[in-house]
Backbone bond lengths (Angstrom), bond angles and torsions (degrees), N, CA, C in turn:
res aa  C-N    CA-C-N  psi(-1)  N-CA   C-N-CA  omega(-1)  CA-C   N-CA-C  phi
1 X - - - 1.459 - - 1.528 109.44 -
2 X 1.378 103.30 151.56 1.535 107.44 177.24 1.855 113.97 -43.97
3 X 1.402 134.66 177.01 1.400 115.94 167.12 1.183 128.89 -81.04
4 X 1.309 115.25 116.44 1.249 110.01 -164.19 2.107 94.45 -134.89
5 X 1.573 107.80 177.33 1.301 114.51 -170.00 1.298 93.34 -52.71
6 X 1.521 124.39 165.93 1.358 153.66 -171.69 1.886 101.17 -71.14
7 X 1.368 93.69 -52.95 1.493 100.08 -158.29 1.695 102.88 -92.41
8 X 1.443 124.01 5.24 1.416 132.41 169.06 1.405 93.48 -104.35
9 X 1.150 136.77 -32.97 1.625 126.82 174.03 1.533 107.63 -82.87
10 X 0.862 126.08 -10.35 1.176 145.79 161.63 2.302 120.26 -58.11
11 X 1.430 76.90 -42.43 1.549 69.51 -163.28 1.512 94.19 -123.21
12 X 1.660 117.44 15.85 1.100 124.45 150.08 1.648 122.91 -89.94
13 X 1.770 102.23 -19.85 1.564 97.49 159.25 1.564 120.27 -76.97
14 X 1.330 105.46 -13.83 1.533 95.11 -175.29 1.806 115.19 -88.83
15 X 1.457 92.95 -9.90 1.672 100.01 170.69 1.779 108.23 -88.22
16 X 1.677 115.73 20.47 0.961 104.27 -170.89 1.897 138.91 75.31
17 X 1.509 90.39 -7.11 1.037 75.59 -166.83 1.743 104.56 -118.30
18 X 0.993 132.37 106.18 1.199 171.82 113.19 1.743 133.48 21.39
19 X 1.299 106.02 -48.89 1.816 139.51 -162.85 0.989 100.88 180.00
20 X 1.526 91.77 126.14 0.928 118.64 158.99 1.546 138.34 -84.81
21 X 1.347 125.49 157.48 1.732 121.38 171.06 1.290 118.88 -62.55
22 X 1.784 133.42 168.85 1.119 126.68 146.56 1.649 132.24 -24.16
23 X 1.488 114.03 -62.44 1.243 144.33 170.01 1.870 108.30 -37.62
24 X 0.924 83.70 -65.04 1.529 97.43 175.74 1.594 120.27 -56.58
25 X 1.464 98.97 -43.12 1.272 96.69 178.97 1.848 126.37 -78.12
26 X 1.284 100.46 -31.88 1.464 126.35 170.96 1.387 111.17 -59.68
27 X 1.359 107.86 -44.11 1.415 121.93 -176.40 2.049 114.74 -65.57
28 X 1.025 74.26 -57.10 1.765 95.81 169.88 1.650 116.20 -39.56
29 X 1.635 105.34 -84.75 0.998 120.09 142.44 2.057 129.19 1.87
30 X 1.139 82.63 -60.81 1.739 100.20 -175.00 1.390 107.24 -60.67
31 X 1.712 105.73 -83.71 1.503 140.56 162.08 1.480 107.46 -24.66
32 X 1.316 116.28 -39.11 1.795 116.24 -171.08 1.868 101.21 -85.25
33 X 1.044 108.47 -25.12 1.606 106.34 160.23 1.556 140.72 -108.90
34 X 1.582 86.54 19.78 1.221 111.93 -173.88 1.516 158.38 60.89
35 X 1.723 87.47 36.67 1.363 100.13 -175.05 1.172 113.59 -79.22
36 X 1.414 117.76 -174.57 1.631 122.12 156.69 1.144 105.86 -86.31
37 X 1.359 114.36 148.60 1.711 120.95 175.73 1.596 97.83 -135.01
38 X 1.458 110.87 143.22 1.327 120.77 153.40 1.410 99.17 -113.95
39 X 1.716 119.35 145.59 1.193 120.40 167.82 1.754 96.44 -124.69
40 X 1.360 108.84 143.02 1.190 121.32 -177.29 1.923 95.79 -125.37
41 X 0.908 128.00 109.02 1.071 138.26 143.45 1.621 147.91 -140.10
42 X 1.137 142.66 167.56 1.617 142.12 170.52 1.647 101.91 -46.20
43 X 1.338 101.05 131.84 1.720 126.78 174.68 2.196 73.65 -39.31
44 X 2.002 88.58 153.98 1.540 106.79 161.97 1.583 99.19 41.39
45 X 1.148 110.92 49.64 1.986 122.47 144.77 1.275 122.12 -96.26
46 X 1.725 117.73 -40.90 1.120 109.37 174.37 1.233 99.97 127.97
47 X 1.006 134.62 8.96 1.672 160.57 179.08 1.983 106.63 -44.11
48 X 1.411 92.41 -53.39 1.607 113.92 -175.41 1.790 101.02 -59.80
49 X 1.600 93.92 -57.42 2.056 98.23 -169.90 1.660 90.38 -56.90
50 X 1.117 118.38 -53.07 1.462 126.54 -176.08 1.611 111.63 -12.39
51 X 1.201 100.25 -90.84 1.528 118.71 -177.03 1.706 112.39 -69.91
52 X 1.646 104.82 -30.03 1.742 85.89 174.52 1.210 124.37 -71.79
53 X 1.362 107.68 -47.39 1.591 116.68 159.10 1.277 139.58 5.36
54 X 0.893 104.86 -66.64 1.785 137.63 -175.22 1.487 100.39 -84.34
55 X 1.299 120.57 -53.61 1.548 125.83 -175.48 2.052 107.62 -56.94
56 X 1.432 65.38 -64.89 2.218 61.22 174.02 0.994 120.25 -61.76
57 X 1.352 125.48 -15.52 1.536 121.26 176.62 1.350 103.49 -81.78
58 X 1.109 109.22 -23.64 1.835 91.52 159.13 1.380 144.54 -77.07
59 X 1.403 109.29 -22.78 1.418 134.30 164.98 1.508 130.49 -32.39
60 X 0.934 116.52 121.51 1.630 104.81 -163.49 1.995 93.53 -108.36
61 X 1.183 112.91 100.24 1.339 126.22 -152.18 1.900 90.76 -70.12
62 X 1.266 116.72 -16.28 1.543 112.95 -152.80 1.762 95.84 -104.31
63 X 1.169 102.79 4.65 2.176 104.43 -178.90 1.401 105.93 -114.19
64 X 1.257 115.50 126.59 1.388 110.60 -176.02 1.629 96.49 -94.09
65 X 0.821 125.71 103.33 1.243 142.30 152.29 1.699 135.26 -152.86
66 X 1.073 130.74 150.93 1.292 120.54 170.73 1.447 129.29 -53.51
67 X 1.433 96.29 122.51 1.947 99.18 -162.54 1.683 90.52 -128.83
68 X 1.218 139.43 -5.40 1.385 118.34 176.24 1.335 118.97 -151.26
69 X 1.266 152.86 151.85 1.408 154.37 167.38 1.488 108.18 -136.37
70 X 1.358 113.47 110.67 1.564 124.38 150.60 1.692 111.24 -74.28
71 X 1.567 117.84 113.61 1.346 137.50 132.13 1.504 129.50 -69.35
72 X 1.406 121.53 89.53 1.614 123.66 -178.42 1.770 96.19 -117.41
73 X 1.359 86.16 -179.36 1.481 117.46 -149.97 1.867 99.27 -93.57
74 X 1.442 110.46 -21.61 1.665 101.31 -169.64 1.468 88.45 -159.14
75 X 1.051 118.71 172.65 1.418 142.62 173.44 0.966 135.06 -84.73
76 X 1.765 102.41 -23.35 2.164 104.42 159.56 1.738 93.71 -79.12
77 X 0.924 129.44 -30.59 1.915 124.34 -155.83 2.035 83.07 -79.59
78 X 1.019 128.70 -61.84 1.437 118.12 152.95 0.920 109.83 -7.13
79 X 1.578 119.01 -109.80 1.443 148.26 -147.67 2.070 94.82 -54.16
80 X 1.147 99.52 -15.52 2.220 108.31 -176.18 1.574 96.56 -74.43
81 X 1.628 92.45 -59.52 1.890 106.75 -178.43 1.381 102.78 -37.17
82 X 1.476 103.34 -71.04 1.791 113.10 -169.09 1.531 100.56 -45.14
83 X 1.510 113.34 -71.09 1.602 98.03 -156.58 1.954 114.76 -51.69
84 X 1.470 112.88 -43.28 1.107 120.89 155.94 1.698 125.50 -15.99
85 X 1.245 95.04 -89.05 1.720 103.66 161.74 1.627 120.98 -33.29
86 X 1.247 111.32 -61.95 1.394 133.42 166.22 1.907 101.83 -22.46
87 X 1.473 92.58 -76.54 1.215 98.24 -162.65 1.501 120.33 -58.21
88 X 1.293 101.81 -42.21 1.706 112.37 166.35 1.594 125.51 -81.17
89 X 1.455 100.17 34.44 1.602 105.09 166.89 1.476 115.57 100.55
């Protein structure tokens, strides 16, 4: 995976996942300097690791305060974000 914190590469090896795609990486990349990104791709590309990725790596896990808000379009693309997030910590 692109460089990212220890303990998010961490619990992205334990989801198996290893390497990343083009998409992902471009995406990352973007988002980590703060652009806007649209990603347009086929359902199960990787769209989700894409953009969370980068976001949690910004997260400062040790401040309790509000550090992020997802705005989506429906309530399964929600409920995708959440489990997503979920799973990666």
């Amino acid at each position: 995976m692109t460089d990212i914190r220890k303990d998010l590469n961490a619990i992205l090896t334990k989801l198996n996942i290893d390497q990343s795609n083009p998409l992902q990486e471009n995406a990352f990349q973007m988002i980590s300097q703060n652009e806007e990104v649209v990603l347009l791709s086929p359902t199960w590309t990787g769209k989700t690791l894409a953009f969370l990725s980068p976001l949690l790596e910004k997260l400062k896990p040790l401040q309790e305060l509000f550090q992020l808000l997802f705005v989506v379009t429906s309530r399964d693309l929600a409920i995708q974000i959440y489990l997503a997030a979920r799973e990666m910590g």
